[in-house]
N, C-alpha and C positions, 0 to 999 in steps of 0.2 A: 215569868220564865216559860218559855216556849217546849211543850213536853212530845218526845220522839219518840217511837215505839220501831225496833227494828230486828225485821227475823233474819236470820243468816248472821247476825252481830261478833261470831267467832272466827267467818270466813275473812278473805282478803282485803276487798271490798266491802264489810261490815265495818273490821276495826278501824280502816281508816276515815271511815263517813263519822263511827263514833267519836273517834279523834276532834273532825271538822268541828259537828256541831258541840263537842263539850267547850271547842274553842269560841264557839258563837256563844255561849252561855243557854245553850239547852239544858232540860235533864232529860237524860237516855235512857230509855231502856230494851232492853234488849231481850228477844225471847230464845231462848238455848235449849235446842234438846237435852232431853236426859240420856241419853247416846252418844251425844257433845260433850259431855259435862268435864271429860277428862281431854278432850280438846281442845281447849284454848287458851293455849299460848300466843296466840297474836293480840288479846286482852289482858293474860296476866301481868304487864305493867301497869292497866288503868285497875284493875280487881285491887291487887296489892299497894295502892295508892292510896291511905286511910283521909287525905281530902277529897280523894274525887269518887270511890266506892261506898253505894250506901248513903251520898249527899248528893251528886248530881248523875251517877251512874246507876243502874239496879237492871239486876239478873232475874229473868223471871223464866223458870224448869216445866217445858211446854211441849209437846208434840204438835205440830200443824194438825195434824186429824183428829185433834181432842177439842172438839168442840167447846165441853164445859170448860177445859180449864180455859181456851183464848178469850173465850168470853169474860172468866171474871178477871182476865187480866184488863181487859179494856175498862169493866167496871170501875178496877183500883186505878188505872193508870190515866184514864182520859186521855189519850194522845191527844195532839193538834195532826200530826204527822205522821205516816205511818211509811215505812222503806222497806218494801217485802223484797229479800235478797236471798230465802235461803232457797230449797230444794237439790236435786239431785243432777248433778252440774257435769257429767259428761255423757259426749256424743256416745262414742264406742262404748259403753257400757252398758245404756238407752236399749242397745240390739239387744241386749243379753236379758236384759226387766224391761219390758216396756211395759208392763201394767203398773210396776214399783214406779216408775219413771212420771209415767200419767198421774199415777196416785200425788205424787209429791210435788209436782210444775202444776198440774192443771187443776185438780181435786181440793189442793192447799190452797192455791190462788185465787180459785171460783168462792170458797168458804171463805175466806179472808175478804172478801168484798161485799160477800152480803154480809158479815159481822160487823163492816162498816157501815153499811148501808142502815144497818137496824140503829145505828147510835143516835142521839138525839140530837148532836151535834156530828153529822159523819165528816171524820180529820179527811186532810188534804193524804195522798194513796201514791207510791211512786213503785212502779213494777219494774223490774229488772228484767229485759230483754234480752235476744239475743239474735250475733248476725244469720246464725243456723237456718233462723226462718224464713232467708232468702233461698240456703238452699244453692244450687250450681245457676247462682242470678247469670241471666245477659249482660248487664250492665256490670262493667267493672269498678264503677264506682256506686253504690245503692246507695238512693235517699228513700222516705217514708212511702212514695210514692211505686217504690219497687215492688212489682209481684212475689207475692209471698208463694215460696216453692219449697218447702221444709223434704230433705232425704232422708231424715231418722228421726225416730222417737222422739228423741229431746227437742228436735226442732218443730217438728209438728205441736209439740204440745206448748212451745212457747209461742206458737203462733196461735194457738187458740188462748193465751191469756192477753195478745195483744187486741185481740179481737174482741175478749170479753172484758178490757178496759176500756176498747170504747162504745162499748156498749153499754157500762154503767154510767159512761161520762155523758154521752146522748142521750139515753132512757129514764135515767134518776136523778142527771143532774150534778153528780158530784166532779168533788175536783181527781181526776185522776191522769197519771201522766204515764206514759211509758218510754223506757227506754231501750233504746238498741246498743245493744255491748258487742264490741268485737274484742279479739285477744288483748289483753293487755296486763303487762307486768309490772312484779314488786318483788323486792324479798320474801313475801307474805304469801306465795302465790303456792299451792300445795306442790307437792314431788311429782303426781301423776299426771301431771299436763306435759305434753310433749314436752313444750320450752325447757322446763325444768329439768324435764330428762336428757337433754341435749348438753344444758349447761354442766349439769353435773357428771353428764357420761363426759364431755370434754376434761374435766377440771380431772376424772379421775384419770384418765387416758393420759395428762399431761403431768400426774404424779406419780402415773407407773403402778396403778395400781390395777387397773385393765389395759386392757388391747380392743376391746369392741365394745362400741357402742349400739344395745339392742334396742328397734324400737315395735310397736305395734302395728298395725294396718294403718300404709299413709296414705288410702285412699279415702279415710273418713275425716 
């Protein structure tokens, strides 16, 4: 059985990748802040699940910047695979922390690859991107080849872990991939993303329960 280790496992895109592979016959696990711990409901149907919690799932109580504890989670867990998805996932906010922002994109994902790198077996790495690192690209369609032009925080620093995956993938040899994410939606997707605020400033607007719908800076 093919073993999955995945950070961010309570966000959007965690549950449903967990979903995928419990359906491929992996076992998952997932590493959850302790800050998280009272967040996740978009897993509380696989947790509450007594054949898939604890036999082919398991939660494992981690800070990205705690070293000791991600280490001996690797110890226990041995991934093959490893899907780093979590960190601090908005633009406009990035202005407001950008050292918290660095701290959690680039400092988490820099450490999380030399903790691969040290294993004796280092699993296959899949980094969660974003289109941020184009930045206000020329091209209105960007592939891989597009000039990286990050205008905030958050996009800068996921451009430097696109950059330091291929540099562990060219330098050390390991298998790592990244991805480039543009918007995209679920039921699953949190309240503070514009989309969501749209939908829901609609929906309320259309049952009378406001008149306006407020949003933030739509230049970021």
């Amino acid at each position: 059985m093919p073993v999955a280790l995945i950070t961010g496992i309570t966000g959007q895109d965690g549950s449903y990748l967990t979903e995928l592979l419990l359906e491929k016959g992996y076992s998952v696990h997932g590493v959850v802040r302790r800050s998280s711990s009272m967040n996740r409901w978009r897993i509380d149907h696989l947790v509450q699940d007594e054949n898939i919690y604890g036999k082919s799932l398991f939660l494992h109580y981690a800070d990205l910047s705690d070293d000791a504890s991600l280490r001996r989670i690797f110890s226990k867990v041995h991934p093959d695979e490893v899907y780093h998805l979590a960190g601090q996932s908005h633009v406009a906010l990035s202005f407001e922390i950008p050292e918290l922002t660095t701290h959690e994109i680039a400092n988490a994902t820099l450490k999380l690859l030399e903790i691969c790198r040290d294993q004796a077996k280092p699993p296959k790495i899949y980094l969660a991107g974003s289109s941020e690192i184009f930045g206000h690209a020329q091209e209105s369609i960007q592939t891989e080849e597009t000039p990286f032009n990050p205008t905030s925080p958050y996009g800068a620093c996921k451009a430097f872990c696109v950059q330091m995956g291929k540099v562990y993938r060219s330098g050390y040899g390991m298998h790592v991939s990244n991805g480039i994410l543009y918007n995209h939606e679920s039921p699953r997707r949190g309240e503070n993303f514009v989309t969501q605020k749209i939908v829901r400033g609609a929906a309320s607007i259309a049952q009378g329960k406001t008149e306006f719908l407020e949003l933030g800076n739509l230049d970021i």
